[in-house]
ZAKOL-767420 format. One record per atom (N, C-alpha, C, CB): atom name; x, y, z; residue number from 1. Coordinates in steps of 0.02 Angstrom, whole numbers, plus 50000, padded with zeros to 5 digits. Each point is the difference from the previous one (the first is absolute). Glycine has a CB too. Layout:
REM ZAKOL-767420
at	X	Y	Z	i
CA	X	Y	Z	NUM
...
REM end
This chain:
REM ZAKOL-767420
at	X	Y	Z	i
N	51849	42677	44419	1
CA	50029	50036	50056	1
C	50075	49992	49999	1
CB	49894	49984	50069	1
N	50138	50089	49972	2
CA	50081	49980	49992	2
C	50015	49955	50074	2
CB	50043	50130	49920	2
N	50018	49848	50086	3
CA	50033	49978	50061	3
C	49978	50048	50052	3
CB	50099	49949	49942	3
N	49907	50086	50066	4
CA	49964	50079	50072	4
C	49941	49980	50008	4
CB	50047	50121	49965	4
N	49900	49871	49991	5
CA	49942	49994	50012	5
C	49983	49916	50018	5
CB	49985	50115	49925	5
N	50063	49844	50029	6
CA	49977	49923	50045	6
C	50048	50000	50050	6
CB	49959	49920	49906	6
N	50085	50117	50135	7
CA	50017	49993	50054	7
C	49940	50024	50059	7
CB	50122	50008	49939	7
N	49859	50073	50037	8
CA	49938	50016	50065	8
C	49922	49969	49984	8
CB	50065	50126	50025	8
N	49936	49842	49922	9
CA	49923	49939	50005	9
C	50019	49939	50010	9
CB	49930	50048	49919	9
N	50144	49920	50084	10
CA	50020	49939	50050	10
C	50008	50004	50066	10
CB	50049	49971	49919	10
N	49977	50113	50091	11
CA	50029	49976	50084	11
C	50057	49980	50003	11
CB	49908	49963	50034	11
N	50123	50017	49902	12
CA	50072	49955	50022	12
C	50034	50049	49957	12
CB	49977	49854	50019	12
N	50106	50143	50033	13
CA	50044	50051	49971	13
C	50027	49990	49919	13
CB	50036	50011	50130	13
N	49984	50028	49838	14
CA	50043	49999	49948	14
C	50030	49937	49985	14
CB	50016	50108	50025	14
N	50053	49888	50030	15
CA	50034	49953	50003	15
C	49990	49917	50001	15
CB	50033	50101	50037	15
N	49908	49884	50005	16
CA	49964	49938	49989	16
C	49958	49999	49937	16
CB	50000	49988	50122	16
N	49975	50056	49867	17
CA	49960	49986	49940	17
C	50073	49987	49925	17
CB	49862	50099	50063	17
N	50179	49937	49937	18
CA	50045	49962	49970	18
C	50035	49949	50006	18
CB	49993	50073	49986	18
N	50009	49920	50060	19
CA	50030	49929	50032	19
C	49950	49944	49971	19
CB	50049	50055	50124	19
N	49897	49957	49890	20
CA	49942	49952	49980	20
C	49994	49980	49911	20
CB	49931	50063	50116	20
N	50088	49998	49865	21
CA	49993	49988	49911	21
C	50051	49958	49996	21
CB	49961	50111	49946	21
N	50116	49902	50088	22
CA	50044	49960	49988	22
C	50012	49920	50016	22
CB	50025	50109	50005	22
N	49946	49883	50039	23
CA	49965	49939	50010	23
C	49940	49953	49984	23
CB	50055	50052	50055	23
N	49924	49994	49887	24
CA	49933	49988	49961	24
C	49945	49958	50052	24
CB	50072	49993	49872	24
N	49926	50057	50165	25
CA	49952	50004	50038	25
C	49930	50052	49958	25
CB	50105	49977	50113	25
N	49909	50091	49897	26
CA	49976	50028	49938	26
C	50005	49995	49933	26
CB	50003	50046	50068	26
N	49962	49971	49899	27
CA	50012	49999	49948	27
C	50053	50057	49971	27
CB	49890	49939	50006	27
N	50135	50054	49926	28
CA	50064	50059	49978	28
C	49935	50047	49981	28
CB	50136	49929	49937	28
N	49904	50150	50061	29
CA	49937	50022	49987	29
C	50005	50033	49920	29
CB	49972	50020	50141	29
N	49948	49991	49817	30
CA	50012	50022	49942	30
C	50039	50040	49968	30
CB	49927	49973	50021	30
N	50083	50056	49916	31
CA	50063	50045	49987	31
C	50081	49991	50026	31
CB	49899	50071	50002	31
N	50123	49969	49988	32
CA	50063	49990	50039	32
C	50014	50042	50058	32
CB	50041	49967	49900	32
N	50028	50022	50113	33
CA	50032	50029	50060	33
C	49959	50059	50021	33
CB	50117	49961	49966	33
N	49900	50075	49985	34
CA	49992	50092	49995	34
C	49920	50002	50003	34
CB	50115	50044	49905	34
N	49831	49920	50071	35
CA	49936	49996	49970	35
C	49958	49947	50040	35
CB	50048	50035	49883	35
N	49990	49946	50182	36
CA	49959	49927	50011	36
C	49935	50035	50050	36
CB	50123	49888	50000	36
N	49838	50058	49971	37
CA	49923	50014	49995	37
C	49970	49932	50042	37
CB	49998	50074	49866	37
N	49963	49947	50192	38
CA	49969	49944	50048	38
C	49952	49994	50019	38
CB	50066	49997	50027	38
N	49899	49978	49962	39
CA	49928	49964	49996	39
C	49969	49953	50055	39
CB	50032	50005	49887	39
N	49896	50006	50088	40
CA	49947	49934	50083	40
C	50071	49954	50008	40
CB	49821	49960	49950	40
N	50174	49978	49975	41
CA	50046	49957	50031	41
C	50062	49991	50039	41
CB	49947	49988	49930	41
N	50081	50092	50073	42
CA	50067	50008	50049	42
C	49979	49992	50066	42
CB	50059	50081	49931	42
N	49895	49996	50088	43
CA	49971	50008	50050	43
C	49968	49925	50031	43
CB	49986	50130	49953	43
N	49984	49833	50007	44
CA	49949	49944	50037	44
C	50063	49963	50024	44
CB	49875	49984	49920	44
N	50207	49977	50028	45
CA	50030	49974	50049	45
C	50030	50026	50041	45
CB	49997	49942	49946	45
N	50037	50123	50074	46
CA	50001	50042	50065	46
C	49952	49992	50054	46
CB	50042	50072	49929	46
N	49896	49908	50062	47
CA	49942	49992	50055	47
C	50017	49942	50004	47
CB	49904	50071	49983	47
N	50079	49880	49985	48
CA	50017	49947	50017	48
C	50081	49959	50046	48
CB	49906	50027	49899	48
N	50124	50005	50079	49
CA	50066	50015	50053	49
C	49994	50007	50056	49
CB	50040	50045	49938	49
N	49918	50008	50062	50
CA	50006	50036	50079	50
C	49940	49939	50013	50
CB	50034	50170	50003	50
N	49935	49822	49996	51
CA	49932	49967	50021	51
C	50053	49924	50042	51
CB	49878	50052	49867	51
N	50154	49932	50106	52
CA	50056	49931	50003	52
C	50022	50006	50040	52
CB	50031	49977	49918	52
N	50020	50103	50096	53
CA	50043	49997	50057	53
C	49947	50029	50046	53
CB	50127	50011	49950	53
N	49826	50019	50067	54
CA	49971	50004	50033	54
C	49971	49947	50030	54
CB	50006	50086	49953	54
N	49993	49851	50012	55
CA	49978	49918	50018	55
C	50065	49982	50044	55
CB	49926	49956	49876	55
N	50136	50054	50111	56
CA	50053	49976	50026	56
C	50028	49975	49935	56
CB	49961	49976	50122	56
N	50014	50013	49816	57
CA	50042	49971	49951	57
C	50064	50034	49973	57
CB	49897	49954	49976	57
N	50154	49992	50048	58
CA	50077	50047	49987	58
C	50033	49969	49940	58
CB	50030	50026	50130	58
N	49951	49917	49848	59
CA	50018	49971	49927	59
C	49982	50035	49930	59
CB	49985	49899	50066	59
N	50049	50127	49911	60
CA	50020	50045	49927	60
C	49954	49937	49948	60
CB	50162	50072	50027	60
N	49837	49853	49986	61
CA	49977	49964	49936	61
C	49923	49986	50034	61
CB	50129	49935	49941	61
N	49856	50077	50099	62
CA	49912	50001	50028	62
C	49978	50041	49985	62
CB	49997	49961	50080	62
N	50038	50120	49936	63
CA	49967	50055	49973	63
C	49963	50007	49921	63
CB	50086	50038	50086	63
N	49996	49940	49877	64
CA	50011	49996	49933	64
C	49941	49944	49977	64
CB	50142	50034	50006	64
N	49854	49923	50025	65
CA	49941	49943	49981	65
C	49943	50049	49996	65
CB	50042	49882	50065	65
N	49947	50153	49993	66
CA	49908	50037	50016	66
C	49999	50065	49953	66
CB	49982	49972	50149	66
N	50089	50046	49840	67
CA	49960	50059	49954	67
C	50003	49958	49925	67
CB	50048	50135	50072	67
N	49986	49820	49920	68
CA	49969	49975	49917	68
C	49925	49970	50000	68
CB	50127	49959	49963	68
N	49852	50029	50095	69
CA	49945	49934	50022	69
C	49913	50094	50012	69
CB	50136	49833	50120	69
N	49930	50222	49869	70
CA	49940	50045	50019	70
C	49980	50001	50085	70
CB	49954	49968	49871	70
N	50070	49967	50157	71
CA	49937	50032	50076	71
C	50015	50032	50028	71
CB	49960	49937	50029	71
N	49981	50122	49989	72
CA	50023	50050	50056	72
C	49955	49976	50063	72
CB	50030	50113	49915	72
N	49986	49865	50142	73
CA	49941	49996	50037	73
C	49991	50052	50030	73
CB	50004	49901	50010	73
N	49899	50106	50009	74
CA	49999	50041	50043	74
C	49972	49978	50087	74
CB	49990	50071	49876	74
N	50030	49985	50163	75
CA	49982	49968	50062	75
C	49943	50006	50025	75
CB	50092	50008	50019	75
N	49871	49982	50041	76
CA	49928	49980	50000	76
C	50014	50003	50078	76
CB	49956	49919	49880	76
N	50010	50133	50166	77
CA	49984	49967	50084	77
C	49931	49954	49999	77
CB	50051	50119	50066	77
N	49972	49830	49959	78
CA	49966	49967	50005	78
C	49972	50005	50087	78
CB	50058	49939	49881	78
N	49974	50063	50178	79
CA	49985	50006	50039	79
C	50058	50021	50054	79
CB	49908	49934	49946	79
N	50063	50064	50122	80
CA	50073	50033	50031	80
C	50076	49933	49988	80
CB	49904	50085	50121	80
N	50147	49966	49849	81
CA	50041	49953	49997	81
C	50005	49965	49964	81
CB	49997	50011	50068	81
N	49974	49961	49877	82
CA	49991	49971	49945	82
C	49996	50055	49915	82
CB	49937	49906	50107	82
N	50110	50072	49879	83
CA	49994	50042	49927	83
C	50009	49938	49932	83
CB	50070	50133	50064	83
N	49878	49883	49905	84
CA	50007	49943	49923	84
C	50011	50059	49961	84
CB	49909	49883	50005	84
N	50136	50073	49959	85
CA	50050	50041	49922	85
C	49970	49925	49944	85
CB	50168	50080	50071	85
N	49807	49973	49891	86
CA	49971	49976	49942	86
C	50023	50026	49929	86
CB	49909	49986	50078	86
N	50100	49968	49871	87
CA	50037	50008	49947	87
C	49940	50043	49946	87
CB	50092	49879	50030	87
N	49924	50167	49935	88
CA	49934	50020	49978	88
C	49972	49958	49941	88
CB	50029	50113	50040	88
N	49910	49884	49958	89
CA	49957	49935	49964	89
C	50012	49943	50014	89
CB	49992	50050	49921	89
N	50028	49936	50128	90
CA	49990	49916	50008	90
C	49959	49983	50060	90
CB	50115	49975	49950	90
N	49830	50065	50048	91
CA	49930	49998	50043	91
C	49967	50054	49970	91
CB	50037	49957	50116	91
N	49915	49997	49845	92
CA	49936	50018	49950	92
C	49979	50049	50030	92
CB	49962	49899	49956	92
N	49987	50097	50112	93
CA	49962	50039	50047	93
C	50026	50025	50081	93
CB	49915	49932	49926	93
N	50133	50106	50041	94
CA	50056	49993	50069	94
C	49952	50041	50082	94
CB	50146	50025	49889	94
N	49802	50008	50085	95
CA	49947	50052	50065	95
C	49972	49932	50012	95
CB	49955	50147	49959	95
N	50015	49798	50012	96
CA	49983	49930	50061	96
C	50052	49962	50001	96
CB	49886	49982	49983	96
N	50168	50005	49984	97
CA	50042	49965	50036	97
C	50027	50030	50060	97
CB	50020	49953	49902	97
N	49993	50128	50136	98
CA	50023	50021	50035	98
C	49940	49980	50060	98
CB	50083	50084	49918	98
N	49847	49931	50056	99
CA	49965	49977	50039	99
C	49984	49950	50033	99
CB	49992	50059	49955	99
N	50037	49881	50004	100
CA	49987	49936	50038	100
C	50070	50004	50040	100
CB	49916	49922	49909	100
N	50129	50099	50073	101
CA	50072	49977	50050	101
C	49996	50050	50061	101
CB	50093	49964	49893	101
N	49873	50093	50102	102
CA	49976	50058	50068	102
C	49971	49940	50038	102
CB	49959	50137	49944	102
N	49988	49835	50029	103
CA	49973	49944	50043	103
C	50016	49951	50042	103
CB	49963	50022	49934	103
N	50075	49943	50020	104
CA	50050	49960	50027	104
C	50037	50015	50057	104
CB	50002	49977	49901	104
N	50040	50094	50118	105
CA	50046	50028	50007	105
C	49972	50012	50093	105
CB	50040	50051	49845	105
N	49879	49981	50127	106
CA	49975	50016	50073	106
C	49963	49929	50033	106
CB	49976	50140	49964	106
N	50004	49809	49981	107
CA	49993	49926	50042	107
C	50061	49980	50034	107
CB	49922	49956	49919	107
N	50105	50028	50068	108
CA	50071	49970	50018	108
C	50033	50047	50058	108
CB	50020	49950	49872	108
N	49951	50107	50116	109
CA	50062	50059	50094	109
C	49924	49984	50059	109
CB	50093	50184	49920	109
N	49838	49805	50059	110
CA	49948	49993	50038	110
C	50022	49939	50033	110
CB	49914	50059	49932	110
N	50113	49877	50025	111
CA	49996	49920	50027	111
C	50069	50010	50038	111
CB	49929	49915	49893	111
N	50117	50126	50075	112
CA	50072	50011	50050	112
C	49984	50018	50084	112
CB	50065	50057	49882	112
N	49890	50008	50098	113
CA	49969	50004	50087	113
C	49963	49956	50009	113
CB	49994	50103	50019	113
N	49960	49877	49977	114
CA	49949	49958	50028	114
C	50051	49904	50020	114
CB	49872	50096	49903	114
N	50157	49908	50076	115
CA	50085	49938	50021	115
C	50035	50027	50071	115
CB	50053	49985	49851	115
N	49978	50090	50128	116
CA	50030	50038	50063	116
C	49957	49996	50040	116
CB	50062	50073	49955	116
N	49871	49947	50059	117
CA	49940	50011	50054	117
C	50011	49953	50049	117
CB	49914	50038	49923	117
N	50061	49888	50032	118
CA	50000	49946	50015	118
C	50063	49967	50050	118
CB	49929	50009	49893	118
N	50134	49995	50063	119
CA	50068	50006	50038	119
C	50013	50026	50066	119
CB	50026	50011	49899	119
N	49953	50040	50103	120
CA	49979	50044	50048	120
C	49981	49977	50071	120
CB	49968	50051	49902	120
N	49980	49951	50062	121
CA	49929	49975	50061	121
C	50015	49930	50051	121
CB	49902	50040	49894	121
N	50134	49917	50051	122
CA	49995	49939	50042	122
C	50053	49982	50022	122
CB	49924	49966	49952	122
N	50153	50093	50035	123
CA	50061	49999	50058	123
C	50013	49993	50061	123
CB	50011	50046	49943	123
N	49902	50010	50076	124
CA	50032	50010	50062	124
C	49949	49927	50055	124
CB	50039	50175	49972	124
N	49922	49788	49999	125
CA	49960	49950	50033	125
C	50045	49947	50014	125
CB	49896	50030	49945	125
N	50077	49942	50099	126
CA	50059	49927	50019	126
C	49937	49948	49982	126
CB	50104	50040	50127	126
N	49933	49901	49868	127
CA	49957	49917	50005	127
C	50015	49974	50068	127
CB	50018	49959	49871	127
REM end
């Protein structure tokens, strides 16, 4: 693909995406100037970028760490208010791992009320 086309399948403008090669953040791309040619591996660290600052990560050598390291995480609702970001493959069976932490997620807001109830209830009694 040329630069036009990994700009509208990144999402990210022109200008950052060069900015990013120049900072070897991306990779340089094949061929030359006139001929350069860009590929999954561009596009994947462009996702991975955005995936970062979308975390809040504003450090150029963290980013640069995750796209050599490959991880893209992805995100996961887990319940209200709770979101897990998971790195891809580093959970074998990620449909029961989501399932046991859903679990978790609705034990733990059940025992939160059933504490508040309690709190509650025995404010307004005197000794």
């Amino acid at each position: 693909m040329n630069m036009q086309e990994l700009e509208e399948a990144s999402g990210l403008p022109l200008r950052m995406i060069r900015f990013l090669i120049g900072k070897e953040i991306v990779p340089r791309p094949q061929g030359g100037k006139r001929f350069a040619e860009y590929g999954e591996e561009h596009l994947r660290a462009l996702r991975i970028y955005s995936a970062a600052k979308s975390e809040g990560v504003e450090s150029l050598d963290v980013i640069r760490m995750r796209v050599e390291a490959g991880e893209l995480p992805v995100s996961y609702d887990v319940a209200d208010g709770i979101e897990l970001r998971i790195v891809e493959g580093s959970v074998p069976d990620i449909e029961s791992f989501l399932k046991a932490v859903r679990k978790l997620a609705i034990e733990a807001k059940s025992k939160k009320k059933s504490r508040k109830g309690k709190r509650n209830g025995n404010s307004g009694q005197e000794n």
